[in-house]
C-alpha positions as CSV (number, residue, x, y, z in Angstrom):
1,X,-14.5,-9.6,-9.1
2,X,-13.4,-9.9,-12.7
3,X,-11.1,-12.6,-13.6
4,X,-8.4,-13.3,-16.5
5,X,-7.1,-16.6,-18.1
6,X,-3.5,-17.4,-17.2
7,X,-2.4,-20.8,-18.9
8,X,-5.6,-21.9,-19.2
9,X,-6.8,-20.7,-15.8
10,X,-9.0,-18.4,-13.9
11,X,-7.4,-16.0,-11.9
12,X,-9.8,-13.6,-10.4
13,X,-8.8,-10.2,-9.6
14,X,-10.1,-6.8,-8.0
15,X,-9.4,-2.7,-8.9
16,X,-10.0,-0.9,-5.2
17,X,-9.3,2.9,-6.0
18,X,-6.3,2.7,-8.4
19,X,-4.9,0.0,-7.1
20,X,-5.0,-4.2,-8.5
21,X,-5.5,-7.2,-6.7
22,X,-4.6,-10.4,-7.9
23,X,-6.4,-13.8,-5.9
24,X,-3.1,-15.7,-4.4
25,X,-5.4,-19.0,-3.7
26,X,-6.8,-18.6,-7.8
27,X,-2.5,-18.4,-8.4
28,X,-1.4,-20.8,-6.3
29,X,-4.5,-23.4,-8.1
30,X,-2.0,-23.0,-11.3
31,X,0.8,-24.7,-9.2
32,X,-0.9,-27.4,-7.1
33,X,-4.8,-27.3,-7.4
34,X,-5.2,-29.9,-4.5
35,X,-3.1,-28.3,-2.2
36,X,-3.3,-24.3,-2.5
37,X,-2.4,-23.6,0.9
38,X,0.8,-25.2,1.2
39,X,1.8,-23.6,-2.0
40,X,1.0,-20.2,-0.5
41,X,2.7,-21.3,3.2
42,X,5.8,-22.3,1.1
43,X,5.8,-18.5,-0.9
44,X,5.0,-16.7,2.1
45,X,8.4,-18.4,4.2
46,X,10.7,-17.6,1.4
47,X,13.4,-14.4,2.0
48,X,11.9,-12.8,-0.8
49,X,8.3,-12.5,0.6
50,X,9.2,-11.7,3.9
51,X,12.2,-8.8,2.9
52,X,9.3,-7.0,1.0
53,X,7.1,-6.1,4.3
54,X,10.3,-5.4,5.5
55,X,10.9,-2.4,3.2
56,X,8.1,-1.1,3.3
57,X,7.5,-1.0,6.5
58,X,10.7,1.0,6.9
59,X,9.9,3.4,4.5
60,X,6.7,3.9,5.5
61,X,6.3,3.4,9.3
62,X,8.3,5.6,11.8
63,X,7.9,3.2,14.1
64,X,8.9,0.3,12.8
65,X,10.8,-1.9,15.0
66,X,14.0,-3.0,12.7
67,X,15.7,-5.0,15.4
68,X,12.3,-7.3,16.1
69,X,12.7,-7.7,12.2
70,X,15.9,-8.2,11.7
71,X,15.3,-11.7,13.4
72,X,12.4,-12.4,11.6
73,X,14.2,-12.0,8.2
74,X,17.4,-13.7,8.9
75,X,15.5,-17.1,10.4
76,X,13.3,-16.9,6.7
77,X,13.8,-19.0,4.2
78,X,15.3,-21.5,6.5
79,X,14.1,-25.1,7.1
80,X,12.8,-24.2,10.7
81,X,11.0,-21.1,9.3
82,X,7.2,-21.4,10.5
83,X,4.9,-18.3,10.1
84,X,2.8,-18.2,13.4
């Protein structure tokens, strides 16, 4: 894994075929060091993080259930939100 300095921090990354992957936890250490996960819990229940799957999965998967999703994404972003 090779890693590159972001404001004076490591962030480690990863090349599988042609594709880059960036380390969330290495990210998230830039915003609160001592409490990572809770960073990452707070990206991962925003709109924006959960309307991405969203589009992909209907451009990509025929059987995608929208409907099912459609709850998902309208209850994100909102104080209640919980990823389980």
């Amino acid at each position: 894994m090779k890693k590159m300095i972001v404001d004076d921090m490591a962030v480690a990354f990863t090349k599988r075929n042609q594709d880059d992957y960036i380390s969330l936890t290495d990210m998230a250490k830039c915003k609160n060091a001592e409490a990572t996960g809770l960073v990452i819990s707070h990206w991962l229940s925003t709109r924006y993080a959960i309307e991405f799957p969203g589009i992909w999965e209907t451009i990509n998967n025929p059987d995608f259930n929208v409907t099912e999703f459609s709850n998902i994404r309208i209850d994100s972003g909102s104080n209640g939100y919980v990823l389980s």
